[in-house]
C-alpha positions as CSV (number, residue, x, y, z in Angstrom):
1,X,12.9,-9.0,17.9
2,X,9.7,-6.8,17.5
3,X,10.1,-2.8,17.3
4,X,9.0,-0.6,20.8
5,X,5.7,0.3,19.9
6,X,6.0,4.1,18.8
7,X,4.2,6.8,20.1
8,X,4.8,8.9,16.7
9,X,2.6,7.8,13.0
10,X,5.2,6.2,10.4
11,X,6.2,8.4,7.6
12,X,7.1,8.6,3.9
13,X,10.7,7.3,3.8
14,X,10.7,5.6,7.3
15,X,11.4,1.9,7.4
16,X,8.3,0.1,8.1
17,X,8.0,-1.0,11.7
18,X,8.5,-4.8,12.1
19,X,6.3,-6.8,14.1
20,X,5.0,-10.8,14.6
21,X,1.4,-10.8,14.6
22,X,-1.5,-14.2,14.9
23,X,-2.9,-13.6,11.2
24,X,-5.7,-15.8,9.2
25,X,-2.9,-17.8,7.8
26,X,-0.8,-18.7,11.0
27,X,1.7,-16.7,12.7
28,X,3.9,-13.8,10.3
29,X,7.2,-12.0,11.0
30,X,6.3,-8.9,9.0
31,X,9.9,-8.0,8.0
32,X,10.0,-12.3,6.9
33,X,7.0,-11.6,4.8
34,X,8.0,-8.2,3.3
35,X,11.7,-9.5,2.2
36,X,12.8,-9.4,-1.6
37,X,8.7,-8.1,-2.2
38,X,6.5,-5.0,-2.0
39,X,3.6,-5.3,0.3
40,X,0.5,-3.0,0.6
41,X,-0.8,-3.4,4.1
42,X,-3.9,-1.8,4.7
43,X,-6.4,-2.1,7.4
44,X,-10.3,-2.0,7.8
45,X,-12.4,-1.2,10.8
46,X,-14.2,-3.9,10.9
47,X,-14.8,-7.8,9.7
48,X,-18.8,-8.5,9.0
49,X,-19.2,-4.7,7.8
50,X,-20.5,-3.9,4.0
51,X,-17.7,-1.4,2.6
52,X,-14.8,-3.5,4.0
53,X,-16.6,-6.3,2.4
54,X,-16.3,-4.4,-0.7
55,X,-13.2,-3.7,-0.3
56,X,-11.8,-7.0,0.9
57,X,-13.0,-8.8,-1.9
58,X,-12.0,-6.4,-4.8
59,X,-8.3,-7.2,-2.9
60,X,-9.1,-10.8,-3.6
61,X,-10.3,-10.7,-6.4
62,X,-6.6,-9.0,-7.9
63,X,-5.0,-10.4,-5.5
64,X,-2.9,-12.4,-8.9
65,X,-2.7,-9.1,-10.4
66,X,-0.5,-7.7,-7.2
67,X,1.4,-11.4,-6.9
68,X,2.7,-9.9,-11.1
69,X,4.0,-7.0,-9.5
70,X,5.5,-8.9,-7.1
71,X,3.3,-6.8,-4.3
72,X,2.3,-8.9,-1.1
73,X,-1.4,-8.2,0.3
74,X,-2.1,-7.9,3.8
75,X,-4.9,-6.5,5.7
76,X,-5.7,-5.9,9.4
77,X,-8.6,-5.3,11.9
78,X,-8.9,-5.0,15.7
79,X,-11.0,-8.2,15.6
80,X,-10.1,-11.9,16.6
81,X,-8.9,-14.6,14.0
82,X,-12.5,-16.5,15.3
83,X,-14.0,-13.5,13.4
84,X,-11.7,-13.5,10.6
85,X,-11.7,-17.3,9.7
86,X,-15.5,-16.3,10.3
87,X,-16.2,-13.6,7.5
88,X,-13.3,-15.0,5.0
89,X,-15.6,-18.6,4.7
90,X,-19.5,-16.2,5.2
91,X,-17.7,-13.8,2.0
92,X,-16.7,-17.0,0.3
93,X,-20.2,-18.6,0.5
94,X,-22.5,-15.7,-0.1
95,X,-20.0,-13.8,-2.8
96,X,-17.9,-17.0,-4.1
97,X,-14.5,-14.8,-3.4
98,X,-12.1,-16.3,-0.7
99,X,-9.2,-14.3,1.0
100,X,-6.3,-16.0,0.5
101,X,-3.6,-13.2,1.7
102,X,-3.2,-12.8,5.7
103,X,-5.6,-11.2,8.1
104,X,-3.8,-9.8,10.7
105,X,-6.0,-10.7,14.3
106,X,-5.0,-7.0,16.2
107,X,-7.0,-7.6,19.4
108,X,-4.2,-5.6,21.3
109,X,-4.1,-3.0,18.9
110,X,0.0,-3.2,19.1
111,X,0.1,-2.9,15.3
112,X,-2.5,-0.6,15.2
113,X,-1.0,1.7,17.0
114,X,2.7,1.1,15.9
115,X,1.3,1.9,11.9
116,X,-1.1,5.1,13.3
117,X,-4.1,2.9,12.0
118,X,-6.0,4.1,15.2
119,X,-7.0,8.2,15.2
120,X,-9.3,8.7,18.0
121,X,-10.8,11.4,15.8
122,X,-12.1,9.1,13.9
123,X,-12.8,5.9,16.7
124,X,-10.2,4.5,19.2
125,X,-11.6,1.2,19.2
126,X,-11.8,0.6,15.1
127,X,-8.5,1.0,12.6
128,X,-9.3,3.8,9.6
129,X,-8.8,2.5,6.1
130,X,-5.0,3.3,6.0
131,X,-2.8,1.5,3.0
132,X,1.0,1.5,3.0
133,X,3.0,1.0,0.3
134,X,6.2,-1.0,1.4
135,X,9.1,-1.7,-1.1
136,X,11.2,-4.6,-0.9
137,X,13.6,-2.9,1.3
138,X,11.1,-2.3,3.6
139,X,10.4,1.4,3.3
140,X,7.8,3.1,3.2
141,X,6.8,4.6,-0.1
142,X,3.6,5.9,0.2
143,X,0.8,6.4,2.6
144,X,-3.3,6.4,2.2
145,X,-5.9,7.3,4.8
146,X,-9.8,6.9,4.4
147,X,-12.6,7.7,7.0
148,X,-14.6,4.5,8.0
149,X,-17.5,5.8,5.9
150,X,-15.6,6.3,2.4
151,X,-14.6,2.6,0.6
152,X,-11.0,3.2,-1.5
153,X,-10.5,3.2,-5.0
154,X,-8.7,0.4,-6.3
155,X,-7.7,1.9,-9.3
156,X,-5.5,4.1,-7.8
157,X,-3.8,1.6,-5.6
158,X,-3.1,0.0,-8.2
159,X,-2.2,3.0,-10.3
160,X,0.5,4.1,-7.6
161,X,1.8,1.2,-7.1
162,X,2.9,0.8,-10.6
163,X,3.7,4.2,-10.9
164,X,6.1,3.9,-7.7
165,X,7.7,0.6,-9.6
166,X,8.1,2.7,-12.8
167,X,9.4,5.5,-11.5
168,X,12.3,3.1,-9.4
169,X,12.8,1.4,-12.5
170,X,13.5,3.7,-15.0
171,X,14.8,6.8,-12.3
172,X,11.9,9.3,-13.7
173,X,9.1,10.7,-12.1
174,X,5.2,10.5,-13.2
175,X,3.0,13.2,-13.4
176,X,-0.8,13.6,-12.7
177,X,-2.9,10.8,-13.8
178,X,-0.3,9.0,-14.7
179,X,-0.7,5.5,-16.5
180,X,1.4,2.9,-17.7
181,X,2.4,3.9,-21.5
182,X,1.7,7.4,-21.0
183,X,4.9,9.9,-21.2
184,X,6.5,10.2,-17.6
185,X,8.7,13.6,-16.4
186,X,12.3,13.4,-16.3
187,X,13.8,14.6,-14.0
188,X,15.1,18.7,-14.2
189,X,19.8,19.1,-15.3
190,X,21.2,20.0,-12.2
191,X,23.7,21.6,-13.8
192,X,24.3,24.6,-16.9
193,X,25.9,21.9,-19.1
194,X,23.2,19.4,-18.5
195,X,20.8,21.8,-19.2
196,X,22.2,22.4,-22.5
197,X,22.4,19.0,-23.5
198,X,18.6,18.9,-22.5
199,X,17.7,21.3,-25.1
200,X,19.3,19.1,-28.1
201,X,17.3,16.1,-27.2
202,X,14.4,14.4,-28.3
203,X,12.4,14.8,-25.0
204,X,9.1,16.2,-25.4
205,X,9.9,20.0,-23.9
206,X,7.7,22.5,-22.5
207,X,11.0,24.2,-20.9
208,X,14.6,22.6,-19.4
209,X,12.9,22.4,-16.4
210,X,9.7,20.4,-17.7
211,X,10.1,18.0,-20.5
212,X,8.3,14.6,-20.7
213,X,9.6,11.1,-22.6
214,X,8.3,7.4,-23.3
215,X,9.5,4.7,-21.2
C-alpha cells in the first residue's frame, strides 16, 4: 500500500518513500523495483526540452555501466506517458539513443511532491533536476539538486555512486575527489589502545586521526 504523501522533503538516511506509479514501461511498485538493487531516481522538468535531452541520453547511453553496479535507473517528469513514449522514439530517431529504464508519467505530481522534486522557488508546475541515491535496502544515501537551467555532471554520479558502494564494502570513508584506486580514509580509533595500534601500522599517516590506505 502506497505511503501518505508527505508534506516534509526526504532526507539522508530516511527510507525512500514507496509509491506505484504509470511509467514508460508499464505500471512499477517502486519498493518491487528497488529490492536487492540500488536505484538513482532522478527527475527532469520537462520531456521535448534540450538539457534533459542531454541528460537523458548520457543516462542511456551508461545505462549498462549502472546495470554493473547493480544500480537501477529511473527518471520522472510532470508530463503524460503520450509524451514520454513521444520523446523516447523522437530521441531515438534524431540521436540513435533509446531509453530503455522507466519514465515515471507524474501528471498528479504525487511523487513529485512525496520526493521534494517540486520547489515553487524554482516552478510549481516542473520537477528540478533532483537525483537520489537509494541502496538496496531502500535508504536513502545521498541527495542532488540542480536548477532547471544547469544540466548534471555525470561523472560525479557516477563517481558517488561508486564511492558510496566502496565505502559500504570495505567500512572506510573516501575523501575529496575520490576515485576508484586512489587511497580512501579510514576511519579515526575510538579508543587510547586503538589509537596506539594505529601508530604501528602500515597506513599512510598524517596523524591518528587522519591516515589513508589502499583498498
Amino acid at each position: 500500500m502506497d505511503q501518505p504523501i508527505q508534506t516534509t522533503m526526504p532526507r539522508i538516511g530516511d527510507v525512500a518513500p514507496d509509491f506505484k506509479a504509470l511509467t514508460s514501461v508499464g505500471e512499477l511498485q517502486f519498493s518491487e523495483y528497488n529490492k536487492g538493487s540500488w536505484v538513482i531516481f532522478f527527475s527532469h522538468p520537462a520531456d521535448f526540452t534540450p538539457v534533459c535531452t542531454t541528460e537523458l541520453t548520457e543516462f542511456a547511453r551508461r545505462e549498462e555501466e549502472f546495470r554493473k553496479m547493480n544500480t537501477k535507473l529511473l527518471g520522472l517528469s510532470i508530463d503524460s506517458i503520450h509524451s514520454h513514449i513521444a520523446w523516447i522514439n523522437n530521441v531515438k530517431k534524431n540521436l540513435g539513443v533509446t531509453m530503455r529504464f522507466p519514465l515515471i508519467a507524474d501528471i498528479d505530481m504525487s511523487v513529485s511532491k512525496r520526493y521534494g522534486m517540486l520547489q515553487p522557488g524554482e516552478s510549481e508546475t516542473a520537477a528540478v533536476r533532483a537525483v537520489f541515491f537509494i541502496d538496496p535496502n531502500g535508504k536513502i544515501r545521498l541527495i542532488m539538486y540542480y536548477p532547471l537551467n544547469v544540466g548534471r555532471n555525470m561523472e560525479e554520479v557516477v563517481r558517488v555512486l561508486q564511492a558510496l558502494q566502496a565505502a559500504d564494502q570495505h567500512k572506510i570513508a573516501c575523501p575529496l575527489n575520490w576515485k576508484p584506486g586512489e587511497k580512501v580514509i579510514v576511519p579515526p580509533p575510538k579508543t587510547v589502545a586503538a589509537m596506539e595500534e594505529r601508530e604501528k601500522s602500515d597506513y599512510e599517516m598524517v596523524d591518528f586521526y587522519l591516515a589513508r590506505k589502499s583498498l
